[in-house]
Structure formats: structure tokens, C-alpha cells
C-alpha positions as CSV (number, residue, x, y, z in Angstrom):
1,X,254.9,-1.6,91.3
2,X,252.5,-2.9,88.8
3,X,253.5,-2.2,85.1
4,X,250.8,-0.7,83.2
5,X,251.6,-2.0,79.7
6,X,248.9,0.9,78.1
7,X,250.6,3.7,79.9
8,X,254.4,2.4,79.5
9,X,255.7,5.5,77.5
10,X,254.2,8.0,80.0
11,X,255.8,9.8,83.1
12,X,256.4,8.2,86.1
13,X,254.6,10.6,88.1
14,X,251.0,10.1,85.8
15,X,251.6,6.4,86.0
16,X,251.6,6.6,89.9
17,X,248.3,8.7,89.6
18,X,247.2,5.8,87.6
19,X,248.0,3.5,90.1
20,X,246.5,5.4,93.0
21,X,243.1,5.0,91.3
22,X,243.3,1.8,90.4
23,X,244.6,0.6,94.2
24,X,241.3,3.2,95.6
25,X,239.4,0.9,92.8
26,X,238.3,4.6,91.3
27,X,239.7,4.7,88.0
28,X,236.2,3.0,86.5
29,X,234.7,5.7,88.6
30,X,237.0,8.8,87.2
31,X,236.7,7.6,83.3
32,X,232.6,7.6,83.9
33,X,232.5,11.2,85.3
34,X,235.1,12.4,82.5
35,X,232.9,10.4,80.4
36,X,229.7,9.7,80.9
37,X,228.5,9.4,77.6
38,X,227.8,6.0,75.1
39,X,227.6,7.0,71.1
40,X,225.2,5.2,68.9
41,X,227.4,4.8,65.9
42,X,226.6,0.9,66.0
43,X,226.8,-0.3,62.6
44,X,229.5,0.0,60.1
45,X,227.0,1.7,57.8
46,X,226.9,4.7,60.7
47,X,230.7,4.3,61.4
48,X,231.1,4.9,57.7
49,X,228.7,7.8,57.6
50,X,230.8,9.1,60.6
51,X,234.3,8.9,59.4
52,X,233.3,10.4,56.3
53,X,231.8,13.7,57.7
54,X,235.0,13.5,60.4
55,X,237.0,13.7,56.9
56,X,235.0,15.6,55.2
57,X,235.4,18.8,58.1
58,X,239.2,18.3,58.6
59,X,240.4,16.4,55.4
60,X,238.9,17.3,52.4
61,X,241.8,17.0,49.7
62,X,242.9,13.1,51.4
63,X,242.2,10.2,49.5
64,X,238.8,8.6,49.3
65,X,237.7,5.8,52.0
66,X,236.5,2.8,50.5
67,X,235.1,0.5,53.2
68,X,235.1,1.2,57.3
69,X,233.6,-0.7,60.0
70,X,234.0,-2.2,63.3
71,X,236.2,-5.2,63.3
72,X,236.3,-7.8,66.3
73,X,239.5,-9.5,65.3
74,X,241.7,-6.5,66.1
75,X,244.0,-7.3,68.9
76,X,243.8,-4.5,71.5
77,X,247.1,-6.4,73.2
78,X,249.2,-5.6,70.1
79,X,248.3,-2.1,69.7
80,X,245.6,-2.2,67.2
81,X,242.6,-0.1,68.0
82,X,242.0,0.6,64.6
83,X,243.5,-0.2,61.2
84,X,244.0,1.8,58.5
85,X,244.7,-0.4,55.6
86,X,245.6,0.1,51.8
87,X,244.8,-2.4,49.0
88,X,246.1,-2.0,46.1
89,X,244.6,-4.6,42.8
90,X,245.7,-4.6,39.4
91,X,242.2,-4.5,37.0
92,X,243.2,-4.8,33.6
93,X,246.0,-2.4,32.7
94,X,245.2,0.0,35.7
95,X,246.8,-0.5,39.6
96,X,243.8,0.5,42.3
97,X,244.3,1.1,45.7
98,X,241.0,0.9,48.4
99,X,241.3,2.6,51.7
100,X,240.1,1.0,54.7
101,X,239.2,1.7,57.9
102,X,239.0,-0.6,61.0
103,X,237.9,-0.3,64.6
104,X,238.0,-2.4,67.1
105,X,234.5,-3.6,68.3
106,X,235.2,-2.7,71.8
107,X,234.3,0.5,71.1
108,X,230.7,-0.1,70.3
109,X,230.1,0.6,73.7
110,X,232.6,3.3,74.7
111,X,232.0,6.9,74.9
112,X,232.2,9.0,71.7
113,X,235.1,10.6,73.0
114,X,237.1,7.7,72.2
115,X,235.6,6.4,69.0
116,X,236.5,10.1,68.0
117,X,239.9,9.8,68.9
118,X,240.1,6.2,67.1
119,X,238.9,7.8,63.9
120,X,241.1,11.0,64.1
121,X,243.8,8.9,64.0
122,X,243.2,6.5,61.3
123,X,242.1,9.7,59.3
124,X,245.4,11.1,60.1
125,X,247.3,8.2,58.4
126,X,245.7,9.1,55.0
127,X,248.1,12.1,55.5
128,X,250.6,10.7,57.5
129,X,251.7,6.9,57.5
130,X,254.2,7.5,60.1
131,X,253.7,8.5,63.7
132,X,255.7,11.4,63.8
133,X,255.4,15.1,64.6
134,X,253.5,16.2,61.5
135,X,251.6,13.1,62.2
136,X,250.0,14.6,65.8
137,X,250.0,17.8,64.2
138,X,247.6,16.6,62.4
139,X,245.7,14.4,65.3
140,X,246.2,18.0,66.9
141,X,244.3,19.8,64.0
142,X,241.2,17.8,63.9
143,X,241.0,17.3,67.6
144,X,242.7,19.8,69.7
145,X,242.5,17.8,72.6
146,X,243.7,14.4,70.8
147,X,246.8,13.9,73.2
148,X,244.5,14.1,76.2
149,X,241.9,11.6,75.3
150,X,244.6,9.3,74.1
151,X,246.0,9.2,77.5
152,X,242.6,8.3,79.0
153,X,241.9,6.0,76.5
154,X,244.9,4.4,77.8
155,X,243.7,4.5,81.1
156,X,240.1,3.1,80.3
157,X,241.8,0.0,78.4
158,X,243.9,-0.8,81.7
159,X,240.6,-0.1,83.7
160,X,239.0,-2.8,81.2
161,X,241.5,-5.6,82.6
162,X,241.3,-4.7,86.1
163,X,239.3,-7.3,87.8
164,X,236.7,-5.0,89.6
165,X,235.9,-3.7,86.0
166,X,234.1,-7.1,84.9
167,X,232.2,-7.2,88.1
């Protein structure tokens, strides 16, 4: 059995699903009917614009964002889709923290479902640093279907490094 290293925490039985796509060569197919959609949030000037009416709906009384944009230096094979970052400066007798944002490029060109699900969860961390139950109540809150699209983001980055997918 192949290991899917995106799906890894997942049961066995949805893995094997997984698999029985990927060995039809149908899971490109099944993410594009699911989601057939590209956004065009493709500057960090719109990604900021976005994130900021996404917190504005859901998260009114979290801290302020500072900076947000697409970053191509985040490592989708350790995890990081997006980055939510703190930076805290001392300026003259007063300690300020910025709050960032980061998403990984790759979703320039993925559907807005998934961008959407990026920024829910860096939004979430303003709340929440932690990924624990209040945490995903929280993903849940702003996007009641947040546990669903993360699984098939999962699935679309293992569809990503299958070989028929850069064909």
C-alpha cells in the first residue's frame, strides 16, 4: 500500500478510497467536478483585501493584520500552507507586535474553496494558537464545512505529486 503522507491521520477506509482513485487515475478528475472553480485573488494587495473582509464577517474583536500575501518559500512538505506569524519590535519605550499572514503561492491557481480554507485557518490562530478543539470550533464557525475541504485539500496536494497530474 502506498502511504499517503497528506492523508496519514485519516481512517483507513477513506485512505483506501483515496487510493482507488488515484490507481483509476480519477482523483484529478473528482477534485475538478467538486471543484471546478479558479479565484482571482492574485496579488497580495487582493489576498489582503480578502482576509480582511473574511475577518471582518467572523472576527471582528481579533487583533489587527498587518501584512498578508502569498509567499513561495512555504514548504508544502513540512506542513506549511500558510503562516501566521507574530512580530513583536521594541520602538522607543513601547513593545509592538505585527500580525502576518502567509500563503503558499500554490494556491494562486487553486479553487477558492481552498484559499478559503487556508485563510479560515490562519484567521483562527489570531484566536487560537493551538490546534485544539476550541481551535476547529472556530474553523467550524467561520466555515461550517472547514473539516471537509480540509480533507480534500489533502487529497488535491497528493493529486499534485501524482505523476499523471503534471502531464
Amino acid at each position: 500500500m502506498t502511504p499517503l503522507k497528506y492523508l496519514q491521520a485519516y481512517p483507513p477506509a477513506l485512505q483506501d478510497k483515496v487510493r482507488e482513485l488515484i490507481a483509476q487515475e480519477r482523483l484529478g478528475e473528482h477534485l475538478a467536478k467538486r471543484y471546478p472553480d479558479h479565484h482571482d485573488v492574485q496579488s497580495d494587495k487582493a489576498l489582503y483585501a480578502y482576509v480582511a473582509d473574511l475577518k471582518q464577517q467572523h472576527l471582528k474583536n481579533a487583533p489587527g493584520i498587518d501584512k498578508v500575501l502569498y509567499d513561495s518559500k512555504l514548504d508544502v512538505m513540512q506542513r506549511a500552507l500558510g503562516l501566521h506569524t507574530t512580530i513583536s519590535r521594541v520602538q522607543g519605550s513601547r513593545l509592538k507586535a505585527k500580525k502576518e499572514i502567509r500563503v503558499a503561492s500554490l494556491f494562486k491557481a487553486a479553487a477558492p474553496e481552498f484559499l478559503q480554507m487556508i485563510v479560515v485557518h490562519e484567521l483562527a490562530h489570531l484566536k487560537e494558537a493551538e490546534h485544539n478543539k476550541a481551535f476547529y470550533q472556530l474553523c467550524n464557525y467561520m466555515l461550517p464545512d472547514y473539516h471537509q475541504r480540509e480533507f480534500d485539500l489533502r487529497m488535491y496536494l497528493t493529486w499534485r505529486e501524482l505523476p499523471e497530474a503534471n502531464r
